[in-house]
C-alpha positions in Angstrom: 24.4 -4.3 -9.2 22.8 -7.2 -7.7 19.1 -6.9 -5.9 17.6 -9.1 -4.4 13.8 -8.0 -3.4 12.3 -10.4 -0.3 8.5 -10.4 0.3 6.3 -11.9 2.3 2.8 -12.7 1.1 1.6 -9.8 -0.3 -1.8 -8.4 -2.6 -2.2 -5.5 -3.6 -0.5 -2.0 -2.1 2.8 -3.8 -1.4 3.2 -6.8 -4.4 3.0 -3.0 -6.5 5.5 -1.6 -4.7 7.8 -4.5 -5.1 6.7 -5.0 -8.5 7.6 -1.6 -9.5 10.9 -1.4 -8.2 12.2 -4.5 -9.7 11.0 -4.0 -12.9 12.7 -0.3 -12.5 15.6 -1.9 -11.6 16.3 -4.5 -14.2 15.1 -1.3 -16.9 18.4 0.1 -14.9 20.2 -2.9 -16.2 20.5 -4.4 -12.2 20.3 -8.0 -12.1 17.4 -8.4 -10.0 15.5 -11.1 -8.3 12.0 -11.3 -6.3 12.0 -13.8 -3.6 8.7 -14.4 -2.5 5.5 -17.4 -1.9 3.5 -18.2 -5.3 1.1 -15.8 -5.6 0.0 -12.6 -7.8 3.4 -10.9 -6.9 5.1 -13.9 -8.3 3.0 -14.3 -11.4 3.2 -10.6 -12.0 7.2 -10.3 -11.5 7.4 -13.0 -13.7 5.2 -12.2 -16.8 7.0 -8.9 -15.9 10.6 -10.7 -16.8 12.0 -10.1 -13.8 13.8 -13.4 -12.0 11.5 -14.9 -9.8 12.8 -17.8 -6.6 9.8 -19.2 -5.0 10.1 -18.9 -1.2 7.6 -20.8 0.8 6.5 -18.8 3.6 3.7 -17.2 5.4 2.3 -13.8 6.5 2.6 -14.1 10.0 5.6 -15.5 13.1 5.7 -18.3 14.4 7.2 -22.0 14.0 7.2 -22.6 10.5 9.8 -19.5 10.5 12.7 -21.5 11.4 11.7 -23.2 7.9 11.0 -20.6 5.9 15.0 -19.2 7.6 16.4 -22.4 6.3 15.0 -21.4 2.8 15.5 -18.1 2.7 19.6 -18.8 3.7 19.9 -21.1 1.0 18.4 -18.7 -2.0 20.6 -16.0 -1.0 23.7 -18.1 -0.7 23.0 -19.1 -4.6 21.8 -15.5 -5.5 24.8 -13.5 -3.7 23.4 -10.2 -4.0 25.1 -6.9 -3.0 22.4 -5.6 -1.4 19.1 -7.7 0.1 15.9 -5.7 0.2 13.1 -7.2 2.6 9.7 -5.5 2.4 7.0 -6.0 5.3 7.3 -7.1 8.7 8.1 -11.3 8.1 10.9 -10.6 5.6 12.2 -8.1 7.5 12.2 -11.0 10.3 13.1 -13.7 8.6 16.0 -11.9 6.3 17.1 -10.0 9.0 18.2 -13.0 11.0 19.3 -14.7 8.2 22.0 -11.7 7.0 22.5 -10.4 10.6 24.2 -7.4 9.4 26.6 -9.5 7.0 25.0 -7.9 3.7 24.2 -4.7 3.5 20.1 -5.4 4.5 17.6 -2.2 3.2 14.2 -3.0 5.4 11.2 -1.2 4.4 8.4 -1.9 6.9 5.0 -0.9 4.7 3.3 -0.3 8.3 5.1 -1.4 11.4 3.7 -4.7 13.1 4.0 -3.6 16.3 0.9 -1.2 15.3 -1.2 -3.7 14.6 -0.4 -6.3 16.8 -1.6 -6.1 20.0 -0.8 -7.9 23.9 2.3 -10.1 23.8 2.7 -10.4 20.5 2.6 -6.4 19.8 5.1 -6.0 22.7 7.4 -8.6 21.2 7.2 -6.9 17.5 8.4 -4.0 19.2 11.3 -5.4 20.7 12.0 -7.1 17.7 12.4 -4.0 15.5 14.2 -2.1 18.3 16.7 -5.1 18.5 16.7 -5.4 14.7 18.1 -2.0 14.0 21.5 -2.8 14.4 21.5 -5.4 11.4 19.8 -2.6 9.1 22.1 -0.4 6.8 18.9 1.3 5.6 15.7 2.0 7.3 13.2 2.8 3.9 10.0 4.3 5.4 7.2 5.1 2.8 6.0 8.5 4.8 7.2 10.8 6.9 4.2 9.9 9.6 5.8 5.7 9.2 9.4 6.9 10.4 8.1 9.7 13.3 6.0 6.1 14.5 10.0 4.7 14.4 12.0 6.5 16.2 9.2 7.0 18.8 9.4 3.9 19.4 12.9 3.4 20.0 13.9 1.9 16.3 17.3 3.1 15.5 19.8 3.6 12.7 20.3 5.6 9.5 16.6 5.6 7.9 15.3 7.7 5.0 11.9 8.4 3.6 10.9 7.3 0.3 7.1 8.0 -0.4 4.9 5.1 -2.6 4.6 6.1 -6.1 2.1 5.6 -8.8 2.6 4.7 -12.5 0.8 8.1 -14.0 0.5 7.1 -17.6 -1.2 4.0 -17.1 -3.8 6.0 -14.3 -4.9 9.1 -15.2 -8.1 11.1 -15.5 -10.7 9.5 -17.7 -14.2 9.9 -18.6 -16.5 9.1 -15.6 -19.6 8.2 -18.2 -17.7 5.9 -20.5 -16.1 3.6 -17.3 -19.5 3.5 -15.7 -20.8 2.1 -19.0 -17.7 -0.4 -19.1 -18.8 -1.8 -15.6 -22.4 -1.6 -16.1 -23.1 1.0 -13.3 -25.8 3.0 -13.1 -25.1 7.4 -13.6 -25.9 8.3 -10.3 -23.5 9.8 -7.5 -20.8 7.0 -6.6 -18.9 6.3 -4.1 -16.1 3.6 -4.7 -13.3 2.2 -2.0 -11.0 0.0 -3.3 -9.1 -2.6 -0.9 -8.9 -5.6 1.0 -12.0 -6.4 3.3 -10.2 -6.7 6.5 -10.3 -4.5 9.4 -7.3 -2.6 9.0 -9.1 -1.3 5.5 -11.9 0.1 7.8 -14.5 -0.6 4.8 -17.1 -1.3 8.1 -16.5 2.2 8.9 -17.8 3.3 5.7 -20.8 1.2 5.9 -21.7 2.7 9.3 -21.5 6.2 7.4 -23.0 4.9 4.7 -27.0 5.5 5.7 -26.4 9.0 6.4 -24.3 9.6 3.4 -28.0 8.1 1.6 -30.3 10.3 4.0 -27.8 13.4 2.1 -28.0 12.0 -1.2 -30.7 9.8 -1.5 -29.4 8.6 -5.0 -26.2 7.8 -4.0 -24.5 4.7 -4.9 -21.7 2.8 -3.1 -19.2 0.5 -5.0 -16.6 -1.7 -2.9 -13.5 -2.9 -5.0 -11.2 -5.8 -3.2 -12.2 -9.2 -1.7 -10.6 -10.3 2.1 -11.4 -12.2 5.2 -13.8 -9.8 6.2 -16.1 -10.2 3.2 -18.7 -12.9 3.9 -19.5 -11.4 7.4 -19.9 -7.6 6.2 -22.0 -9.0 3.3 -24.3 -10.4 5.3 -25.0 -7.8 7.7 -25.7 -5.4 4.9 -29.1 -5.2 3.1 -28.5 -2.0 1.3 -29.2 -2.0 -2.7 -27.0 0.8 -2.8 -24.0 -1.0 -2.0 -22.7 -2.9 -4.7 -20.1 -5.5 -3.7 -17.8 -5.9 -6.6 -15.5 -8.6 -5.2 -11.3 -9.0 -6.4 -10.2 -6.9 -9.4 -7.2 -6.5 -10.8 -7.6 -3.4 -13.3 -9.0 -0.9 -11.0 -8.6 2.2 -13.3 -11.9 1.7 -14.6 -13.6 2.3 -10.9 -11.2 5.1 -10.3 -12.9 7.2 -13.3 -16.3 6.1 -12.4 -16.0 7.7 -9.0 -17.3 11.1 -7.8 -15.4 10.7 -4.7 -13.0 7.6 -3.8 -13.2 6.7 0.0 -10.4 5.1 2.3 -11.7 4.5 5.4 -8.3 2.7 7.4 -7.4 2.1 10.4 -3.8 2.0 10.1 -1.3 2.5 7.0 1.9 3.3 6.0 1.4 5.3 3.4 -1.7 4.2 1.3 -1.4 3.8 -2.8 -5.4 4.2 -3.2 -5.2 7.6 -2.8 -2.7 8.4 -4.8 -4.0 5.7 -7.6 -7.3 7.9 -7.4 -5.7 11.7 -7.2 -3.4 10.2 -10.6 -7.1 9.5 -11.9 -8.0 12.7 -10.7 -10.5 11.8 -8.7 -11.3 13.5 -4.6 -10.4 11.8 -1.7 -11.9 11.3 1.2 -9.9 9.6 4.3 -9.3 9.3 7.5 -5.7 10.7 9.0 -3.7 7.5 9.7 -0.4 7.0 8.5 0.5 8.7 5.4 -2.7 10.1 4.7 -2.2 14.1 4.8 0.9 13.8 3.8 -0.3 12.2 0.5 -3.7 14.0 0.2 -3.0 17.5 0.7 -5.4 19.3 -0.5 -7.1 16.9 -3.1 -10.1 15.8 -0.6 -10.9 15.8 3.1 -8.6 14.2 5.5 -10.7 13.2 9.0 -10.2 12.6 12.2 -9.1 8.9 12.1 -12.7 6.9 13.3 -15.0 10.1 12.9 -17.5 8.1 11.1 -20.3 11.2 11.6 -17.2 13.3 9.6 -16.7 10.2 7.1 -20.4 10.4 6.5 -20.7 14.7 6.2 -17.2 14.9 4.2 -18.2 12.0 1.1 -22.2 13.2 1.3 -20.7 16.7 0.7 -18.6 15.6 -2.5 -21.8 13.7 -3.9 -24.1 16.8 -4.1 -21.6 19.1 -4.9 -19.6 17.5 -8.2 -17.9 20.9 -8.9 -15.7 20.8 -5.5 -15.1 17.3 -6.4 -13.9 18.0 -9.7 -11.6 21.2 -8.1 -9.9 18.2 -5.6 -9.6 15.7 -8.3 -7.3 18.1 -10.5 -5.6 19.2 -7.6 -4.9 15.6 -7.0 -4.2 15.1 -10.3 -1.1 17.8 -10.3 0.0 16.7 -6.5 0.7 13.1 -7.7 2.6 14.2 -10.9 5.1 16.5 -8.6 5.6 13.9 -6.2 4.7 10.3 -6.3 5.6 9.9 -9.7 7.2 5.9 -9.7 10.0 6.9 -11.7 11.1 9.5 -9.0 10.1 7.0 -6.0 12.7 4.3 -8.5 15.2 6.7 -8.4 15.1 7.4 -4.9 14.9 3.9 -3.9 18.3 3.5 -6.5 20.1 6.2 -4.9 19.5 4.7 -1.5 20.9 0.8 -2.8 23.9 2.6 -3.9 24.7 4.6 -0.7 24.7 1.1 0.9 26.3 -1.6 -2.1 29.6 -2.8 -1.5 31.8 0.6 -2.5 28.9 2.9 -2.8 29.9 5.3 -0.4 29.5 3.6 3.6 
């Protein structure tokens, strides 16, 4: 079987999604190859072992797509996989109008762009997908929630849900005292959100519910994992000592453990990985109810109305003074994400949907 994996630019959530499924796939004995800009996903894939075909291209539409088309044509003419797999909204643009339907094509959105787009360019995206149906084989959505937001929206065609998974021996539950030593944090009641500072992450939603989460807990402590184009603005308009702005990491296990309560405050998801990174470390959740969210939390934290900051606030101040509820979620968590976002089961889901669609699998 020949894969061939197509990302955008991608950090964190979706470069692991990628990065786990070709690495699961070559482990298969697949011959596999990422397509995708220079970056972490690259350098990962790579030191991972897994063939790696530099595409030049950029995150969002525009001119320098009929470019990044000419590239893209040319790689999978020399690659000639059997099945083309484009993750995010540019691939799935770019590679979709590249193949148009003459390889089987498996798109798997990671969020739709017509939900975060908005005036023209949201109306367009939407179109787009719409017209774009008919050169999918296989519609890949990572949460029940991502394909009902689909379909409602007119996108047609065969479609399946596959839900993100999470490598559970490498994150599991470790001792909260020894990784707050490790980072040199103080042992006091800590909140941690891990993620890119951009608005879709929502982090300035947590620092609006931060000072009454303090006015509950007075010790509390607030740690923010991830670096973005938010940063420098949210930085500046926040004078608490209690937040402690960590900046990019790449080993975030260490923050999971040190956690009472992990916090992910978005706007807009497919299906998150934080929370299920944290519930593997067997740590509570608290989030808001976008995309995803339920579906992956059950009952291992508080799910909130999405952009209730007063209930963001209540729900995490709740989990700081009470560390024995918080303890409860965490090893419900803990059991949740070992039934069903395992990555070897997401692998073999994702394998069994490549097959269905390979040249001879069964279309």
């Amino acid at each position: 079987m020949r894969v061939v994996h197509v990302s955008q630019p991608v950090t964190a959530g979706v470069a692991a999604v990628v990065l786990e499924l070709a690495v699961a796939q070559c482990s298969a004995g697949w011959a596999v190859a990422v397509v995708c800009p220079p970056g972490p996903l690259a350098d990962r894939a790579r030191a991972a072992g897994v063939d790696v075909r530099e595409w030049r291209a950029v995150r969002g539409p525009g001119p320098s797509a009929v470019a990044e088309w000419v590239r893209l044509r040319a790689l999978l003419r020399r690659l000639d996989p059997d099945v083309v797999h484009l993750h995010s909204s540019k691939a799935g643009l770019v590679g979709r109008l590249v193949l148009r339907g003459r390889r089987p094509t498996l798109f798997q959105p990671h969020l739709w762009s017509f939900q975060t787009a908005t005036g023209l360019v949201g109306r367009l995206s939407l179109a787009w997908e719409r017209w774009a149906a008919r050169w999918t084989h296989q519609l890949v959505c990572v949460s029940d929630d991502e394909l009902r937001t689909g379909r409602d929206a007119g996108v047609g065609g065969p479609a399946e849900v596959v839900c993100n998974g999470v490598d559970t021996e490498r994150l599991h539950p470790a001792d909260r005292r020894a990784a707050r030593l490790r980072l040199g944090l103080p042992e006091a009641p800590t909140a941690v959100c891990v993620g890119r500072l951009a608005p879709l992450k929502g982090q300035d939603q947590l620092l609006a519910a931060w000072p009454a989460v303090r006015a509950a807990v007075p010790g509390a402590r607030l740690v923010l994992v991830g670096d973005g184009p938010m940063g420098r603005r949210w930085r500046s308009g926040c004078a608490d000592p209690s937040v402690r702005w960590w900046g990019h990491a790449d080993a975030v296990a260490d923050f999971y453990a040190a956690a009472d309560v992990v916090v992910v405050p978005s706007r807009a998801e497919g299906m998150a990985l934080v929370p299920l990174e944290a519930m593997a470390c067997g740590r509570s959740v608290v989030a808001f109810d976008v995309s995803g969210v339920r579906q992956g939390v059950g009952d291992a934290g508080a799910v909130l109305p999405a952009g209730d900051v007063p209930a963001l606030a209540a729900a995490v101040a709740r989990r700081l003074a009470d560390p024995a509820l918080a303890r409860r979620e965490g090893v419900r968590g803990r059991r949740r994400v070992e039934l069903l976002f395992d990555r070897r089961q997401v692998a073999e889901q994702v394998a069994t949907v490549v097959e269905k669609i390979a040249p001879g699998g069964g279309r």
